[in-house]
C-alpha positions as a Markdown table, in Angstrom:
| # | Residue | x | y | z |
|---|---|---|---|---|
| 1 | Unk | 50.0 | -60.0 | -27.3 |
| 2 | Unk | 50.3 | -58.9 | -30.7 |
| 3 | Unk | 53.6 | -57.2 | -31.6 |
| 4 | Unk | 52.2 | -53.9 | -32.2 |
| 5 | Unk | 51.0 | -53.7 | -28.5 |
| 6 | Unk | 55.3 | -53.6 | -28.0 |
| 7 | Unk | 55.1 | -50.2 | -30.0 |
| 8 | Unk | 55.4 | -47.0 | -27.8 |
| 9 | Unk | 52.6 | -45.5 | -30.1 |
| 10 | Unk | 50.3 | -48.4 | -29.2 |
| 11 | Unk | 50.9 | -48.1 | -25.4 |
| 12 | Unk | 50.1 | -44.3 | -25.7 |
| 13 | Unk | 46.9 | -45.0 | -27.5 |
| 14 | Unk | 45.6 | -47.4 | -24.9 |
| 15 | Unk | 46.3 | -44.7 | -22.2 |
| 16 | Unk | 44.6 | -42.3 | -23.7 |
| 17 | Unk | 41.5 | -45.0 | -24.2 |
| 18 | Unk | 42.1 | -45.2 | -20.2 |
| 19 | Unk | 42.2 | -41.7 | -19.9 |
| 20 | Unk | 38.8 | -41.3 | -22.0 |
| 21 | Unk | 36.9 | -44.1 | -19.9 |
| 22 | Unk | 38.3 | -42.4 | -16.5 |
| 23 | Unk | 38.9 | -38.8 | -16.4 |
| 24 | Unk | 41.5 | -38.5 | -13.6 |
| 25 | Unk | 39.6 | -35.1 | -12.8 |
| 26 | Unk | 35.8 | -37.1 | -12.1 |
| 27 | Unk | 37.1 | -40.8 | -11.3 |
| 28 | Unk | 38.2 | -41.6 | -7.7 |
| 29 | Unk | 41.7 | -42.7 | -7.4 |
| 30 | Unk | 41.1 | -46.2 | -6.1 |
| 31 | Unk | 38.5 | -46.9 | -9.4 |
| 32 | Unk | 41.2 | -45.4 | -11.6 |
| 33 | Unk | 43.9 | -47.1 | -10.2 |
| 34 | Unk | 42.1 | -50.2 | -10.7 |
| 35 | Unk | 40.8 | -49.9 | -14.2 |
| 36 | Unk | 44.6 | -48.9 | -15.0 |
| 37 | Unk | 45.7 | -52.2 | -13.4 |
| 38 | Unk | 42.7 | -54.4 | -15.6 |
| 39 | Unk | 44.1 | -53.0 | -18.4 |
| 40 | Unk | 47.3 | -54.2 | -18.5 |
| 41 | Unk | 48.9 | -50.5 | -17.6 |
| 42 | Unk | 49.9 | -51.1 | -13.8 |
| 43 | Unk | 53.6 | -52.6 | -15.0 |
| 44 | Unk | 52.9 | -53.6 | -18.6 |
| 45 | Unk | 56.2 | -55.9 | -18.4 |
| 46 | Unk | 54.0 | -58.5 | -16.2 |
| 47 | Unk | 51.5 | -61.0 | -17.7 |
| 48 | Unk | 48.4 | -60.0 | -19.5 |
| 49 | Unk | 45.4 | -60.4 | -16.9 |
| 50 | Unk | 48.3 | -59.6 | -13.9 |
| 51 | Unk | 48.1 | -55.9 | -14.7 |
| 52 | Unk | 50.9 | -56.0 | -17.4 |
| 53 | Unk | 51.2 | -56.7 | -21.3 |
| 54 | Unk | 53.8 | -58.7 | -22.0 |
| 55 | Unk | 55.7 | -55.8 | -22.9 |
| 56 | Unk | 59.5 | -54.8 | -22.8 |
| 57 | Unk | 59.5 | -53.3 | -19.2 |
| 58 | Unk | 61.6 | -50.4 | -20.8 |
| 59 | Unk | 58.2 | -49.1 | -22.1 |
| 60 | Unk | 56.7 | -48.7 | -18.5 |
| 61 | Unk | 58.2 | -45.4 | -18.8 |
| 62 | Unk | 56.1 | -44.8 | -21.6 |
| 63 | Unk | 53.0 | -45.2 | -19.5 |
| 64 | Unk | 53.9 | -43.5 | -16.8 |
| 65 | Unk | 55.1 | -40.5 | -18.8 |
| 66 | Unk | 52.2 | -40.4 | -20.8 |
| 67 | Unk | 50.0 | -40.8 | -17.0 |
| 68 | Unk | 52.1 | -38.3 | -15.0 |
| 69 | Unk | 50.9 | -35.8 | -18.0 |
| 70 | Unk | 47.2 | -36.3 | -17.8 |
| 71 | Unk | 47.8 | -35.8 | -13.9 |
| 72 | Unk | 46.7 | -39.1 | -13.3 |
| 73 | Unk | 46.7 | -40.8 | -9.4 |
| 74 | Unk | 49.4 | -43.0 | -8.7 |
| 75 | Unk | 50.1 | -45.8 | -5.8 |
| 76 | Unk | 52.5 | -44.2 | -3.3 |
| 77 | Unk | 56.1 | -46.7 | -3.2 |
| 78 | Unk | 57.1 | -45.1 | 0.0 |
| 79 | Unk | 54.4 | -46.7 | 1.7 |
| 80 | Unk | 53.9 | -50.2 | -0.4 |
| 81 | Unk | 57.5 | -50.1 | -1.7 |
| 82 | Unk | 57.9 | -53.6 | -0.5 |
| 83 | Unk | 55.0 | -54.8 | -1.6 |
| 84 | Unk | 56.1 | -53.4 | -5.3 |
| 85 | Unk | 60.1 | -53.8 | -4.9 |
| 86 | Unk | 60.2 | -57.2 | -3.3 |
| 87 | Unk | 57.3 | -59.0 | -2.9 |
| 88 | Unk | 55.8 | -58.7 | -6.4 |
| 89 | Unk | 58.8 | -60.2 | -8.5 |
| 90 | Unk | 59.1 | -63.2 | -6.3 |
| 91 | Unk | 55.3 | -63.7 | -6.1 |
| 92 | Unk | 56.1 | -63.1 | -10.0 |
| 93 | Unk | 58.9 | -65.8 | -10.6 |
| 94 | Unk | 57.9 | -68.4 | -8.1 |
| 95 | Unk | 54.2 | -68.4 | -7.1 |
| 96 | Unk | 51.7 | -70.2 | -8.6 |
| 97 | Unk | 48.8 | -68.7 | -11.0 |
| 98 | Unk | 47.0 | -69.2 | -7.9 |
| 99 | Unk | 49.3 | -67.1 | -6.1 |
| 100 | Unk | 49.7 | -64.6 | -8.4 |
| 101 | Unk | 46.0 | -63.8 | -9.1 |
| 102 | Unk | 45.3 | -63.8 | -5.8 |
| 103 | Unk | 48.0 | -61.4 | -4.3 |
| 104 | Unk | 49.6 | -59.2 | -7.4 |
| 105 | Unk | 46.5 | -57.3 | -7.8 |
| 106 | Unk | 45.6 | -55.7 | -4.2 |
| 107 | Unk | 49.5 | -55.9 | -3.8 |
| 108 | Unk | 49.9 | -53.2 | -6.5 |
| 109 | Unk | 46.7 | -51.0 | -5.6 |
| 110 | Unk | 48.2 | -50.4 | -2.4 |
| 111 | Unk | 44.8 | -52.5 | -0.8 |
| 112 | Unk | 47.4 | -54.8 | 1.2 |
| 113 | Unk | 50.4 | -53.2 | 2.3 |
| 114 | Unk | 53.3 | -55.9 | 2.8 |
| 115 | Unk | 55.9 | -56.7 | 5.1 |
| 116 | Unk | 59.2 | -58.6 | 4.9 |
| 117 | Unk | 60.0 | -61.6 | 7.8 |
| 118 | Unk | 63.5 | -62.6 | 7.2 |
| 119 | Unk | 66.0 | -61.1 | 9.9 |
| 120 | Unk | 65.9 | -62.2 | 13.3 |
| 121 | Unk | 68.0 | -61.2 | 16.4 |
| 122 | Unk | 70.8 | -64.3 | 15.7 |
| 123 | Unk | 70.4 | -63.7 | 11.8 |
| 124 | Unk | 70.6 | -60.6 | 10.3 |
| 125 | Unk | 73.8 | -60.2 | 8.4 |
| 126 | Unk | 74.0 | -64.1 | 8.4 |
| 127 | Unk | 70.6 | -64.3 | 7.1 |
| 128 | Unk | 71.0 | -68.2 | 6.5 |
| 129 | Unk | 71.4 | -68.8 | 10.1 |
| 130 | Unk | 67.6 | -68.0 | 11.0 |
| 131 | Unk | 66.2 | -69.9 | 13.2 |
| 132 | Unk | 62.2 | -69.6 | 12.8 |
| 133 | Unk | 61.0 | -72.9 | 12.6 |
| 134 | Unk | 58.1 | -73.9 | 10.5 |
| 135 | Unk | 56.7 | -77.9 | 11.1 |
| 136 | Unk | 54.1 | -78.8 | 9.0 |
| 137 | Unk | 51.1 | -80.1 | 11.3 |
| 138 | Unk | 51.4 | -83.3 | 12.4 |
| 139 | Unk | 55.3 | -84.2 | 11.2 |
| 140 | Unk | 57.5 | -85.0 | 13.4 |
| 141 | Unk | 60.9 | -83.0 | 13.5 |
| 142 | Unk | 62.5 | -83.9 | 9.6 |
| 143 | Unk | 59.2 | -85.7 | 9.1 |
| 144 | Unk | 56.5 | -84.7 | 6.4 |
| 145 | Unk | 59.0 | -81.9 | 5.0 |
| 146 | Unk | 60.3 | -83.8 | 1.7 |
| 147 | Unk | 59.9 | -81.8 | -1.6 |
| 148 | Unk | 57.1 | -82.9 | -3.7 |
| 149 | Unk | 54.3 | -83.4 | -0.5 |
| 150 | Unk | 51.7 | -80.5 | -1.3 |
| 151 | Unk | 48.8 | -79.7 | 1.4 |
| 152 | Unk | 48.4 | -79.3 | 4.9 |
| 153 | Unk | 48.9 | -76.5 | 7.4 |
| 154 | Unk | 52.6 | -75.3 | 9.0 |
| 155 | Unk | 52.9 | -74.3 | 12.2 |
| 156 | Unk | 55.4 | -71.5 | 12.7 |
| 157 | Unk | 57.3 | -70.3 | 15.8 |
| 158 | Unk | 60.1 | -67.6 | 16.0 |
| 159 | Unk | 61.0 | -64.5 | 16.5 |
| 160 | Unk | 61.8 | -61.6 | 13.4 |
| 161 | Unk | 63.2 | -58.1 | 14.1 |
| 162 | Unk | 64.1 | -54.9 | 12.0 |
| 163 | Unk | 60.6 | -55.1 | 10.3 |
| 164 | Unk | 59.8 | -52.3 | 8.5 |
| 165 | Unk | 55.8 | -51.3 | 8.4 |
| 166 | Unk | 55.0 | -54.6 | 10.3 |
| 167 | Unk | 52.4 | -52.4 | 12.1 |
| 168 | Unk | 50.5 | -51.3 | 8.9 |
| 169 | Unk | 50.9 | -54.7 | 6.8 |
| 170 | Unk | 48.4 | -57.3 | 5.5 |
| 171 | Unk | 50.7 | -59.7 | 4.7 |
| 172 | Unk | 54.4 | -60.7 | 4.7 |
| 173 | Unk | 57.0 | -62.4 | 3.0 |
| 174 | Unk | 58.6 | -65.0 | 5.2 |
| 175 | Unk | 61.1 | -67.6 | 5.4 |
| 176 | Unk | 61.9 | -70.0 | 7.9 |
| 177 | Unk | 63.5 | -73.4 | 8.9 |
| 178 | Unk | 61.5 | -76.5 | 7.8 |
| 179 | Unk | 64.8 | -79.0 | 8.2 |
| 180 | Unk | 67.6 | -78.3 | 10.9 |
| 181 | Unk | 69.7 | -81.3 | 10.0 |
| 182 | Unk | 70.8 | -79.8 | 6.7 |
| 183 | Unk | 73.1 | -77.5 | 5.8 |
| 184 | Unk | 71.8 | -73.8 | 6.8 |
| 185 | Unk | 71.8 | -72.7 | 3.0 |
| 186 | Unk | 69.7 | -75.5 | 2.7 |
| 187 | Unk | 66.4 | -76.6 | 4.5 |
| 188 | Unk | 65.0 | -73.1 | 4.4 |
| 189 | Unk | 61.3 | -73.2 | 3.1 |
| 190 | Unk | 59.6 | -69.5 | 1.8 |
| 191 | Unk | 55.9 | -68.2 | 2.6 |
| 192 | Unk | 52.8 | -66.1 | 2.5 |
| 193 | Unk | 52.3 | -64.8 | 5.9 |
| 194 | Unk | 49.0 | -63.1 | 6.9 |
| 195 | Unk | 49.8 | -60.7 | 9.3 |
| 196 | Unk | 46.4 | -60.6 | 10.7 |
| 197 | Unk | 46.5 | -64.5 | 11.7 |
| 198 | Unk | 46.1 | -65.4 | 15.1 |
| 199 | Unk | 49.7 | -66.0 | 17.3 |
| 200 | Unk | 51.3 | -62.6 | 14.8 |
| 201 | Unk | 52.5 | -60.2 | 17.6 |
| 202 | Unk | 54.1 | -56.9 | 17.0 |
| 203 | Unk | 55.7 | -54.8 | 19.2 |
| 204 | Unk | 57.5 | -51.3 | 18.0 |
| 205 | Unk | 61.3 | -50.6 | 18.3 |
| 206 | Unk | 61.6 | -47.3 | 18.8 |
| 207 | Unk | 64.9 | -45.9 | 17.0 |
| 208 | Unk | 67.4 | -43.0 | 17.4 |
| 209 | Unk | 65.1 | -41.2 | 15.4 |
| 210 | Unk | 62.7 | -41.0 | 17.9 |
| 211 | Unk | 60.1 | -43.0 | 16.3 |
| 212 | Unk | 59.3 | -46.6 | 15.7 |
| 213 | Unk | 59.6 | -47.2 | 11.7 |
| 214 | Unk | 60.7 | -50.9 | 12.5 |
| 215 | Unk | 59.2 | -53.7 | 14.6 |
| 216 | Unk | 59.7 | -56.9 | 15.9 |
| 217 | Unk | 57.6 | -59.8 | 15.3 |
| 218 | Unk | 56.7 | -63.0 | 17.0 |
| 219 | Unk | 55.1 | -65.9 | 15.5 |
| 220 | Unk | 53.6 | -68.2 | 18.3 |
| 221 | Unk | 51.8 | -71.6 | 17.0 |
| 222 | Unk | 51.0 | -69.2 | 13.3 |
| 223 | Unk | 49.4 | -71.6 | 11.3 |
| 224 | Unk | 50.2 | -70.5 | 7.4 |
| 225 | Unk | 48.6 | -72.9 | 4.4 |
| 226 | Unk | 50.8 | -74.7 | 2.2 |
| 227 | Unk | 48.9 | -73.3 | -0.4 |
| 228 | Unk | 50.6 | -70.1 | 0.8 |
| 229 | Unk | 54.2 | -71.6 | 0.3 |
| 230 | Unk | 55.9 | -70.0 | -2.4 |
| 231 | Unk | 58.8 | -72.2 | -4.3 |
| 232 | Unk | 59.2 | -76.2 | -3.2 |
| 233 | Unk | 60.2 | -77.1 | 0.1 |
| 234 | Unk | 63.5 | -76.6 | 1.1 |
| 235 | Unk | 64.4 | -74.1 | -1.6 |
| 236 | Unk | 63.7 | -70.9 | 0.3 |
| 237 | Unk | 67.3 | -69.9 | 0.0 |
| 238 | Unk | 66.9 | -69.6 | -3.8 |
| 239 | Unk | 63.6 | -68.0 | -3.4 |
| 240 | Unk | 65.0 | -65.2 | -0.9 |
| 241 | Unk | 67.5 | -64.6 | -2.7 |
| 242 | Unk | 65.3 | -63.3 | -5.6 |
| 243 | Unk | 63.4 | -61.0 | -3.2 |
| 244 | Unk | 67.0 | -59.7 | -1.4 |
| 245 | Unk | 68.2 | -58.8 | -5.2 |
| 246 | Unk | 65.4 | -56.7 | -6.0 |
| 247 | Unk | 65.5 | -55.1 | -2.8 |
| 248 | Unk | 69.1 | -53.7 | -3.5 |
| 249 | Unk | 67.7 | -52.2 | -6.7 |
| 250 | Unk | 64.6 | -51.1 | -5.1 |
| 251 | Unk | 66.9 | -49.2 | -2.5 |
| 252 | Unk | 70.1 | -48.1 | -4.6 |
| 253 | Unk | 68.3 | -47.4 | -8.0 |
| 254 | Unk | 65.0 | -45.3 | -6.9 |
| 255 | Unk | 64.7 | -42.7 | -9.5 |
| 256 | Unk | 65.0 | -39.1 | -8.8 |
| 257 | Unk | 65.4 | -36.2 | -10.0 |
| 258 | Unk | 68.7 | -34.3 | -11.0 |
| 259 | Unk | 69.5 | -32.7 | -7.8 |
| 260 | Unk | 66.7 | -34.8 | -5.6 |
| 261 | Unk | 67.1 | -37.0 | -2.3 |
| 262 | Unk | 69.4 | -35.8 | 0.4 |
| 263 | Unk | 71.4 | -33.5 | -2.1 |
| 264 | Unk | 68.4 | -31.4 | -2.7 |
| 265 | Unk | 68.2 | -29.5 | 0.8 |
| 266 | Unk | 72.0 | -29.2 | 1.6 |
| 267 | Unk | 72.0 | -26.7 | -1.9 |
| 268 | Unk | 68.9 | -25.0 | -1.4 |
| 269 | Unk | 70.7 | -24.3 | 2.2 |
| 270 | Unk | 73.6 | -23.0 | 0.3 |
| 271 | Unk | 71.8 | -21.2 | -2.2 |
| 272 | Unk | 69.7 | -19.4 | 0.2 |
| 273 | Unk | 71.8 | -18.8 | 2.9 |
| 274 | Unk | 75.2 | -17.4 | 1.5 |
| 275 | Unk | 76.6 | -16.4 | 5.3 |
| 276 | Unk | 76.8 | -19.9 | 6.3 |
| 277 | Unk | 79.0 | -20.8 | 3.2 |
| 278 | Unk | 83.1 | -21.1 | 3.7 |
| 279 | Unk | 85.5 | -22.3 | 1.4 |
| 280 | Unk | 86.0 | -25.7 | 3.0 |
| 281 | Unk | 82.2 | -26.5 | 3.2 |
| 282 | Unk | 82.1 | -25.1 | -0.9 |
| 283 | Unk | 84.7 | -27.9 | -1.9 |
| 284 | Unk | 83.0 | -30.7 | 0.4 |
| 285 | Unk | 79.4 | -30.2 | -1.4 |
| 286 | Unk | 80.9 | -30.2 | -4.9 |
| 287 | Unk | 82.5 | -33.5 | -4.7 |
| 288 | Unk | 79.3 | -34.6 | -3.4 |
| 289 | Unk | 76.9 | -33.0 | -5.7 |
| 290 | Unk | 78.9 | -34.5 | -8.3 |
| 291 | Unk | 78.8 | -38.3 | -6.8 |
| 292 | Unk | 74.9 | -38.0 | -5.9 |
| 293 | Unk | 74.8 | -36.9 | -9.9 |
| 294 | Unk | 76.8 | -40.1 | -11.2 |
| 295 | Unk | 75.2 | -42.2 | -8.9 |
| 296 | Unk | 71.6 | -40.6 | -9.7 |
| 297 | Unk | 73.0 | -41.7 | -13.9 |
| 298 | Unk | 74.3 | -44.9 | -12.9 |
| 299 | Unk | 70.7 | -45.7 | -11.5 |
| 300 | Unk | 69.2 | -44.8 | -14.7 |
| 301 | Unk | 71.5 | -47.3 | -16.6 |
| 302 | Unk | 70.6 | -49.8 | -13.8 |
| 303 | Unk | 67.0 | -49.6 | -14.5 |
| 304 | Unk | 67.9 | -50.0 | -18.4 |
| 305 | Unk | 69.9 | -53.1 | -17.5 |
| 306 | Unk | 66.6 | -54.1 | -15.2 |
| 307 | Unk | 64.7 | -53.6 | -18.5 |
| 308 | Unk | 66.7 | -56.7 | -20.4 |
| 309 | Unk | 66.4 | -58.8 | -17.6 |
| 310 | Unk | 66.4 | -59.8 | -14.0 |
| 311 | Unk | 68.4 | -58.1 | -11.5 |
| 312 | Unk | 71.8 | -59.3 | -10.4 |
| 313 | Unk | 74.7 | -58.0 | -8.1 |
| 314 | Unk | 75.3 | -54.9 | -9.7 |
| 315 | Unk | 72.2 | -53.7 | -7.2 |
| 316 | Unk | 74.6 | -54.5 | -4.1 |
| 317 | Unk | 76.8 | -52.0 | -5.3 |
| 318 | Unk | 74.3 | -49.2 | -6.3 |
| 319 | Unk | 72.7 | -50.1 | -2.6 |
| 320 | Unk | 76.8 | -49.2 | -1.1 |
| 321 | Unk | 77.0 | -46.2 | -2.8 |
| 322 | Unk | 73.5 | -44.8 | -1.7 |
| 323 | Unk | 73.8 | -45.7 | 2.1 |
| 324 | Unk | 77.2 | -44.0 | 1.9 |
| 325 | Unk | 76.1 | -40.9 | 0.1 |
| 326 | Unk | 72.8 | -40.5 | 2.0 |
| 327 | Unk | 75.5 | -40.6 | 5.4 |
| 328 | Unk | 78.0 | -37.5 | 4.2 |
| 329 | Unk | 75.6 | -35.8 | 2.7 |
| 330 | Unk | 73.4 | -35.5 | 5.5 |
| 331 | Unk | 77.0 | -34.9 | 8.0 |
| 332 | Unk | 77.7 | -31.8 | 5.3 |
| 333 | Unk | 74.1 | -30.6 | 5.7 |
| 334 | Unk | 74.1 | -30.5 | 9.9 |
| 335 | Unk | 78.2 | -29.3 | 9.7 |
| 336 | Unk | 77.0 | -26.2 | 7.6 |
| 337 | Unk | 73.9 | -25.1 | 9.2 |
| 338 | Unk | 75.7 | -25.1 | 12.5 |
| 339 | Unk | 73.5 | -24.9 | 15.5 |
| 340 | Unk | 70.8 | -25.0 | 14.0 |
| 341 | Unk | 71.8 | -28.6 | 12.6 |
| 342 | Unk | 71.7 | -29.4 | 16.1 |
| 343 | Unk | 67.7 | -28.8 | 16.3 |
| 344 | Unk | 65.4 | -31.8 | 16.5 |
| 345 | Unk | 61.5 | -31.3 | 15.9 |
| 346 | Unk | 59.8 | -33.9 | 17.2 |
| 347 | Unk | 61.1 | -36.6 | 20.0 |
| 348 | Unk | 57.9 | -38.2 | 21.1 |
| 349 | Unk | 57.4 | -42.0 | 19.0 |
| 350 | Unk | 55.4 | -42.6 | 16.2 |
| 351 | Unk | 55.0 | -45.2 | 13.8 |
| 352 | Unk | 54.9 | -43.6 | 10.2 |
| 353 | Unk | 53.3 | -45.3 | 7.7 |
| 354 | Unk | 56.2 | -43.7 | 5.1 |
| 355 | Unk | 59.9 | -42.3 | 5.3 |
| 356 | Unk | 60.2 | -39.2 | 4.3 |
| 357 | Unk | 63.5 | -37.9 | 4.6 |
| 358 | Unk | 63.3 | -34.5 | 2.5 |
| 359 | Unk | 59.7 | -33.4 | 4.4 |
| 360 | Unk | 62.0 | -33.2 | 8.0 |
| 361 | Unk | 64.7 | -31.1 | 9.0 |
| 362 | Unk | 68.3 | -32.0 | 8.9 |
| 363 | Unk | 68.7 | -33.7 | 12.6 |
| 364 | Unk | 66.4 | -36.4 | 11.4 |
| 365 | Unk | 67.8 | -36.6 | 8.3 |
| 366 | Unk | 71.6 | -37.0 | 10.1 |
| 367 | Unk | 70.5 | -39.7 | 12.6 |
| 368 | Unk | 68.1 | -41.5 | 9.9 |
| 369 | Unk | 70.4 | -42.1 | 7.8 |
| 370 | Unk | 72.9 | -43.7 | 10.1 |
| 371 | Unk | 70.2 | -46.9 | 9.3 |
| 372 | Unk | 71.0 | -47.2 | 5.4 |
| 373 | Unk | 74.3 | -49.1 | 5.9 |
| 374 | Unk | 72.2 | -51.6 | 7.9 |
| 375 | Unk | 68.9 | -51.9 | 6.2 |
| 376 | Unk | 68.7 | -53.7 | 2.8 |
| 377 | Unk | 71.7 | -56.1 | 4.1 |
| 378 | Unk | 74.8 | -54.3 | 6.0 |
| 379 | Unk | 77.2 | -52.7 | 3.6 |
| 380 | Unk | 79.9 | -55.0 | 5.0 |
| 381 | Unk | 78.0 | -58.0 | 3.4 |
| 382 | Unk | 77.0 | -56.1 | 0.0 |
| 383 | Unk | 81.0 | -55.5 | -0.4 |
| 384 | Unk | 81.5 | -59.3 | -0.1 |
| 385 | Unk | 79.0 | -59.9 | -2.8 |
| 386 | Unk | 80.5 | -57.0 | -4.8 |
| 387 | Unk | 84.2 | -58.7 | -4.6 |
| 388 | Unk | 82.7 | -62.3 | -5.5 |
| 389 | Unk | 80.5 | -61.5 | -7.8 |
| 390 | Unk | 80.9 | -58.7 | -9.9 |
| 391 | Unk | 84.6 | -58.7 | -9.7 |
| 392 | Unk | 85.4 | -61.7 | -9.2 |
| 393 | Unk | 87.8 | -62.4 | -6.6 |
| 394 | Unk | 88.0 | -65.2 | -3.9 |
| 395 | Unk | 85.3 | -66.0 | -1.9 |
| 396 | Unk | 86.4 | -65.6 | 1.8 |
| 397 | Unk | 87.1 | -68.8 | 3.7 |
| 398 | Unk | 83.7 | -70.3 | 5.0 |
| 399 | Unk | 83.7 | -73.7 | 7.3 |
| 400 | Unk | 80.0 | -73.7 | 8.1 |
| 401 | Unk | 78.0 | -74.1 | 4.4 |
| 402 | Unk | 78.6 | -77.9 | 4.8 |
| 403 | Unk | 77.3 | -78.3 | 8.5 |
| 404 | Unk | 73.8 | -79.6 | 9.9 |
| 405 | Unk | 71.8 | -76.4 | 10.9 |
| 406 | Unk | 71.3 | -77.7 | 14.4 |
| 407 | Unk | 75.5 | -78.0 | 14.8 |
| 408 | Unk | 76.1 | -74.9 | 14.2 |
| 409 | Unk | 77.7 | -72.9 | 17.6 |
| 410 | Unk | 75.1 | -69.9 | 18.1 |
């Protein structure tokens, strides 16, 4: 790409040549969204041919701004937001051109919605410790597993839980076990799961909310091709660690508007309704308005930071702060509405296809958000990585990183 396609001006003139070709007001969305992604528009930061330009990804918001204007359809990230957030950049970094031709494309259109197998009932804040084993077909246990050997089935077997639109998903990203005699960091292999193969069971857990957002997932005899194994074998942990970085991000640094997410119905509430205000409550939605505002900034800079690089632990601690925000803030909103906080809409279970935390009232938005300092790794482990890796203090005394897998007490 020449370096005038890096110019903002240039970007703007091939969105209007977009524009011109398909009128948003006479072009179906899925035809627009799909001649947007063919011409390098879709994240212009990615490859030419994989919906991108080579371009700064700083100038995305040039597109976007320049879309969003023209009232252009978009793909919806509440419902593929793990396609986008997670999947995508580790298909980017790791996969093969195979790989990436073959998935990035109805990844971003929202034609394959994705799922993420990686927690399991013995592994979810110790992630490492999974247990899903993967065997390629016809190895023996620690047989046919070396790095280097390409081709071939694997067989998997195990159990994941806390999986988040398992029920509407095409495909997953999964890890699992290909070697128990090494260390548990170690022998840890990453794949392509199609969610739609034969032995993929999933049942709904139905949550305090009422309804069953996550799932759990059992893989009996799930044969997966090692052309589907993303990274070399054995280096999973490297791999997932990708994908959990840029789900931290995707979590802590969504953009919103000044005043938007959780903060947003707690002051129309006070606004509207000036009988229900006291002094107390006054001084409690201040402090918070103020810290949803810095933390709404410090995502901005975030994404600035994303825009020079790859993401790194600074995303743990943007993660912290909007699992503990998204708590008080919904505790202030049921404390001042009273009684009426107390009201719950709808009990009976569903399975949504999105959350949307704004469009319900403020009992689902209390017990919903009880989930945040869980989901995207427990806010207990993301202050670990903070200490160790943004500010640099000792790591905490660990005697298990040098054991086999299969010696570990579980």
């Amino acid at each position: 790409m020449t370096a005038a396609a890096l110019d903002p001006d240039h970007l703007r003139a091939r969105v209007r040549e977009l524009l011109a070709a398909h009128p948003p007001a006479t072009t179906a969305p899925e035809a627009f969204l799909r001649a947007r992604f063919d011409a390098g528009l879709a994240w212009v930061h990615y490859p030419e041919g994989l919906g991108g330009l080579g371009a700064p990804r700083s100038l995305q918001a040039v597109v976007d701004a320049e879309l969003e204007a023209a009232g252009a359809p978009d793909n919806d990230p509440r419902r593929i937001g793990i396609g986008l957030g997670m999947a995508a950049p580790t298909i980017l970094a790791y996969g093969t051109e195979e790989q990436k031709r073959r998935f990035l494309r109805p990844l971003w259109l929202g034609e394959e919605v994705w799922c993420q197998l990686f927690s399991e009932p013995g592994a979810g804040s110790d992630l490492a410790a999974l247990g899903t084993r993967a065997v390629r077909e016809g190895g023996a246990e620690g047989e046919g597993e070396a790095e280097g050997e390409d081709g071939g089935d694997w067989v998997v077997d195990g159990q994941k839980v806390w999986t988040s639109s398992a029920h509407t998903a095409r495909c997953a990203i999964l890890i699992a076990r290909t070697d128990p005699a090494l260390p548990k960091h170690q022998g840890i292999t990453y794949f392509l799961c199609d969610m739609t193969a034969p032995g993929v069971e999933v049942r709904p857990l139905r949550q305090i909310t009422g309804e069953a957002e996550f799932n759990e997932v059992f893989l009996t005899g799930v044969r997966i091709p090692d052309a589907h194994r993303l990274g070399e074998v054995g280096q999973g942990w490297a791999v997932a660690r990708t994908t959990l970085m840029n789900e931290r991000v995707s979590i802590g640094g969504m953009r919103i508007p000044r005043e938007g997410g959780m903060i947003a119905p707690v002051a129309a509430a006070w606004r509207e309704r000036p009988e229900l205000r006291t002094h107390d409550l006054h001084g409690r939605l201040m402090e918070l308005w103020v810290e949803a505002e810095v933390a709404r900034l410090t995502g901005e800079r975030l994404r600035q930071q994303l825009a020079q690089g790859q993401p790194g632990p600074e995303g743990s601690g943007m993660k912290l702060t909007f699992a503990r925000l998204n708590q008080e803030i919904s505790g202030l909103e049921v404390e001042l509405l009273g009684e009426e906080g107390l009201l719950y809409e709808d009990w009976t279970l569903r399975r949504p296809e999105i959350v949307d935390f704004t469009g319900r009232d403020a009992g689902y938005r209390y017990l919903r958000a009880k989930g945040n300092s869980i989901e995207g790794g427990t806010s207990e482990i993301l202050l670990n990585i903070v200490a160790e890796r943004v500010l640099g203090l000792p790591a905490e005394p660990r005697d298990d990183k040098d054991l086999a897998w299969k010696d570990l007490a579980r």
